[in-house]
C-alpha positions in Angstrom: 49.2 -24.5 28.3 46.2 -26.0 29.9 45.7 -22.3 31.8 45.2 -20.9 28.2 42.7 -23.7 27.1 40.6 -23.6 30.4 41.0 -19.0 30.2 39.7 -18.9 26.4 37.6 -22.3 26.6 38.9 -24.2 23.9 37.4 -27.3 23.2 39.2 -29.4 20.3 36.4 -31.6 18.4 35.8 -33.5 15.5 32.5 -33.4 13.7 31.1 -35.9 11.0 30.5 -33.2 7.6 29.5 -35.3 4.4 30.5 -38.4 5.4 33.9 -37.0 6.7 35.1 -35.7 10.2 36.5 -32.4 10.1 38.4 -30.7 13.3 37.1 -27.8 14.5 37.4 -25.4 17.1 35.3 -23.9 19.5 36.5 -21.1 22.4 35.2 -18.0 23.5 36.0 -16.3 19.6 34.1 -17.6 16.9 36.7 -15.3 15.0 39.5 -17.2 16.6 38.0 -20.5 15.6 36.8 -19.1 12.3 40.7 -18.8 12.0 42.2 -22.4 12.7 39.5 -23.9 11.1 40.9 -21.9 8.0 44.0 -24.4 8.8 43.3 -28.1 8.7 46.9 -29.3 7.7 50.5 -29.1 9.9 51.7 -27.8 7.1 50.1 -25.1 6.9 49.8 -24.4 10.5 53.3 -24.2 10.6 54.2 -22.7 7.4 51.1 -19.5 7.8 51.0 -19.3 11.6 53.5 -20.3 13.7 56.1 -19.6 11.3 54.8 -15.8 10.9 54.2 -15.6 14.6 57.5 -16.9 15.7 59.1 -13.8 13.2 57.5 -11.3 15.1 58.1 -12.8 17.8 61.7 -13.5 17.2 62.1 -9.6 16.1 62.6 -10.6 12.4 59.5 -8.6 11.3 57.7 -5.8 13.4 54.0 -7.4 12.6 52.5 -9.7 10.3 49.4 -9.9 8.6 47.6 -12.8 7.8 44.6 -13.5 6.1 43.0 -17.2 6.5 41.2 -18.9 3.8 38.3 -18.6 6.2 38.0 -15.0 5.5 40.1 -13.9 8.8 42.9 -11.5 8.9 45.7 -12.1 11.9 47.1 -8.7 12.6 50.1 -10.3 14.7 52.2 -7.8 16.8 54.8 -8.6 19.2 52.6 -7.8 22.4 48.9 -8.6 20.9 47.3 -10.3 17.8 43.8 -8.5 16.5 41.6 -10.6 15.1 39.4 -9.2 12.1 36.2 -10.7 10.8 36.5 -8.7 7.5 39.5 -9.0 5.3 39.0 -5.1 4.4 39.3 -4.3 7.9 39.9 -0.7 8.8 43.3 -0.5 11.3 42.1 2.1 13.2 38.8 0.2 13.8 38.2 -2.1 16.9 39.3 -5.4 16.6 36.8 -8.5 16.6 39.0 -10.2 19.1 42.2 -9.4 20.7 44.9 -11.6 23.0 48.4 -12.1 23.5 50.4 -13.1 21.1 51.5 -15.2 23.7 48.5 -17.1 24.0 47.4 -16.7 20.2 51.2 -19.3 19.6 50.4 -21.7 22.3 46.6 -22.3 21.3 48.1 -22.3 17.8 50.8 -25.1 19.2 48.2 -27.3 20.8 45.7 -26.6 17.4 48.4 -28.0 15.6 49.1 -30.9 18.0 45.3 -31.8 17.8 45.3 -31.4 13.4 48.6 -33.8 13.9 46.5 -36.6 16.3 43.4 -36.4 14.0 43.9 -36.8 10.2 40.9 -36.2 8.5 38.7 -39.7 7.7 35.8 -41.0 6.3 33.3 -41.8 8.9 32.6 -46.0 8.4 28.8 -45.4 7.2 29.7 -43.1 4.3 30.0 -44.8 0.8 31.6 -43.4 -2.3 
């Protein structure tokens, strides 16, 4: 796992938004962090991503679309996950990012680990 952190240089953070800290992602992709950010909850990490991965993966469904709530659509293949900026992406157009599907389910594992270690909280300054 840690080879896949250190080869897309993910660094799991937490930044202080409104009086709240928020996880984010940062890696080489802005589209790939655009994408987890879209899924703050282990719910929903494992409900929309690693459940749909692990069923292409599994052979239960030939690919899988997904479209995050950060604008993002998944195109998740056995071999490679596309990564699309635009929701109304074209199929036959370049991807914004490509990897391994792979690598797309283990930096989704360790995004969820991170979402499970880091609740969202109030930061102690902010008042309601």
């Amino acid at each position: 796992m840690s080879n896949i952190i250190e080869t897309y240089k993910i660094q799991f953070l937490r930044r202080e938004i409104i009086g709240k800290f928020h996880n984010i992602m940062n890696s080489v992709s802005s589209v790939l962090d655009q994408l987890m950010e879209g899924y703050l909850t282990p719910d929903l990490i494992n409900q929309f991503l690693i459940g749909e991965i692990n069923k292409v993966l599994s052979g239960v469904l030939l690919s899988e679309t997904i479209i995050s709530e950060t604008m993002v659509a998944a195109v998740i293949e056995q071999h490679d996950t596309n990564l699309y900026q635009d929701v109304h992406y074209n199929p036959t157009s370049s991807p914004d990012f490509s990897l391994p599907t792979a690598d797309f389910i283990a930096i989704t594992q360790a995004w969820l680990q991170f979402v499970i270690s880091n609740p969202p909280t109030r930061s102690s300054s902010h008042r309601d």
